[in-house]
C-alpha positions, 0 to 999 in steps of 0.5 A: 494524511489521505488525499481528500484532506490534503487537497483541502490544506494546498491553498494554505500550503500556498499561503505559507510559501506568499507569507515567507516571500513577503516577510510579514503577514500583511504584505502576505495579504497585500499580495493575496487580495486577502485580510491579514486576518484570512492569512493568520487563519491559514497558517493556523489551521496548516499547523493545526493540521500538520501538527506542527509550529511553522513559523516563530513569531515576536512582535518585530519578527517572524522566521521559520521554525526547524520544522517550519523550514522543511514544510516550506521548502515542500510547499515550494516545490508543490507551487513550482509543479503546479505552474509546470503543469498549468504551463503545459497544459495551456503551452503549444510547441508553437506558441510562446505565453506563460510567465518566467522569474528570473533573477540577475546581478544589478550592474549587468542587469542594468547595463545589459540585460534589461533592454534585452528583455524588454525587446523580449516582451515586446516580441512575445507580447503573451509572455510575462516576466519577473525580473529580480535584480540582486547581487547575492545569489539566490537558489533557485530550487529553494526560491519562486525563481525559474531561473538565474543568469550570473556571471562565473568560471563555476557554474551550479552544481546539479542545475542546468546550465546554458552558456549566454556568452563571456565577460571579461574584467577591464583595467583602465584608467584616464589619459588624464590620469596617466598623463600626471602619475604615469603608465604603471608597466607591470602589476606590482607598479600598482602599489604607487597609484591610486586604485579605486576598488570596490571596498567591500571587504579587505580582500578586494585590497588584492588584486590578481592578474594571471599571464601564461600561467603565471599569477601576480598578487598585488595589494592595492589602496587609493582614497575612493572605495565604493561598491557602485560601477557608476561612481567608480566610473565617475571617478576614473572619467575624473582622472581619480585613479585605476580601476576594473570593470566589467568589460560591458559597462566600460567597452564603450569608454575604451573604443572612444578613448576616454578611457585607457586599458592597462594590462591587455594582456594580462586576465583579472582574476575576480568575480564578474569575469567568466562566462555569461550563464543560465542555470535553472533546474532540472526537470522532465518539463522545461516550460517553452517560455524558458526555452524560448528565453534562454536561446533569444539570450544567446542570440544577443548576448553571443553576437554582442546585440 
């Protein structure tokens, strides 16, 4: 296909990559400022041009064909250049202005990172943010997102990655608590209390702690499993049972002493403990808003601010 005709078909290119974000023709439109009619129109004429079925539709669903799913992928990466290149051409070495999409876990976004940002914005008033909370992860080469920050010991493969800070795991439970049913003196004393895990799957049942090289395994059960840090909080304030933390959503209970930490010595091996990351792709051109972005990070997150 020449150039002439190519240049014709980006805005439908764009079309295609708001109406997979969206999920649905009409939210598609929403976001356009268009009718949902306008964006049938688009995605028809983009596989009249290219020859290709795009999207699979039924009266409830829609998904990407084979063919669809490598063509959209394209098309992300055609918007993502388009913003670089709009960004470095209105972008200064001294000036900070552009928009910036990054995507973060939900305890740690809530916990941590929100208030950092909203200073961030209040410092850099010509900066825009899209903030996507989310606990699964999401790629940012094949998604509209510049970058991520989660915690981990594994960093991306093949993405940039810049070092914001650590998290430990933390656990605790009350005085109260203890105080009934004892101070448990080793990992494996666990199995005669009451552990308040996440009850995500069966595998969070094994808890591991690691001391000098050395690994114990524990199987842990308790009547209360939940997926939410502020209701196992609850639970443990309430003198319910053990559990772990995030070390930034229960430092606060530690110092004042409303809760007690058990097993100081001894690293929780799970998810949420590591170091604090932000990976983003790599590129010749890394917007200055990023860069600006992820050294303010590491400002806060390393003097713990």
């Amino acid at each position: 296909m020449d150039t002439n005709k190519l240049i014709t078909l980006l805005p439908e290119m764009a079309t295609l990559v708001v109406v997979i974000e969206e999920g649905s023709f009409s939210k598609a439109a929403e976001r356009l400022g268009v009718a949902p009619s306008s964006v049938s129109r688009s995605i028809s004429k983009l596989e009249s041009a290219l020859n290709k079925k795009l999207l699979e539709r039924t009266t409830r669903n829609m998904r990407l064909s084979n063919s669809g799913e490598q063509i959209y992928s394209l098309c992300v990466d055609m918007l993502k250049s388009a913003r670089l290149a709009t960004d470095a051409a209105f972008s200064t070495q001294d000036e900070v202005s552009g928009e910036i999409r990054i995507a973060a876990p939900r305890a740690f976004s809530s916990q941590v990172l929100s208030p950092i940002i909203l200073d961030f914005l209040q410092q850099y008033p010509k900066v825009t943010v899209h903030f996507i909370v989310e606990d699964h992860f999401i790629d940012p080469v094949g998604h509209e997102v510049d970058m991520i920050i989660h915690i981990t010991e594994k960093p991306v493969e093949g993405l940039v990655a810049k070092v914001l800070g650590s998290n430990r795991l933390v656990l605790c439970a009350s005085a109260e608590y203890l105080s009934a049913h004892g101070y448990p003196a080793e990992p494996e004393d666990l199995v005669k209390h009451q552990c308040i895990r996440l009850g995500e799957s069966t595998f969070d049942r094994k808890w591991e702690f690691r001391k000098d090289q050395v690994i114990r395994s524990v199987t842990v059960d308790g009547r209360l499993a939940v997926n939410h840090t502020h209701i196992r909080k609850d639970a443990v304030l309430r003198g319910m049972g053990i559990s772990i933390f995030p070390e930034f959503s229960i430092a606060k209970l530690v110092q004042s002493g409303a809760v007690v930490e058990l097993f100081p010595d001894w690293e929780i091996l799970s998810r949420y403990q590591g170091q604090i990351i932000a990976q983003y792709p790599q590129s010749r051109f890394i917007p200055n808003q990023l860069k600006v972005l992820v050294e303010y990070l590491q400002s806060r997150l390393s003097n713990g601010k």
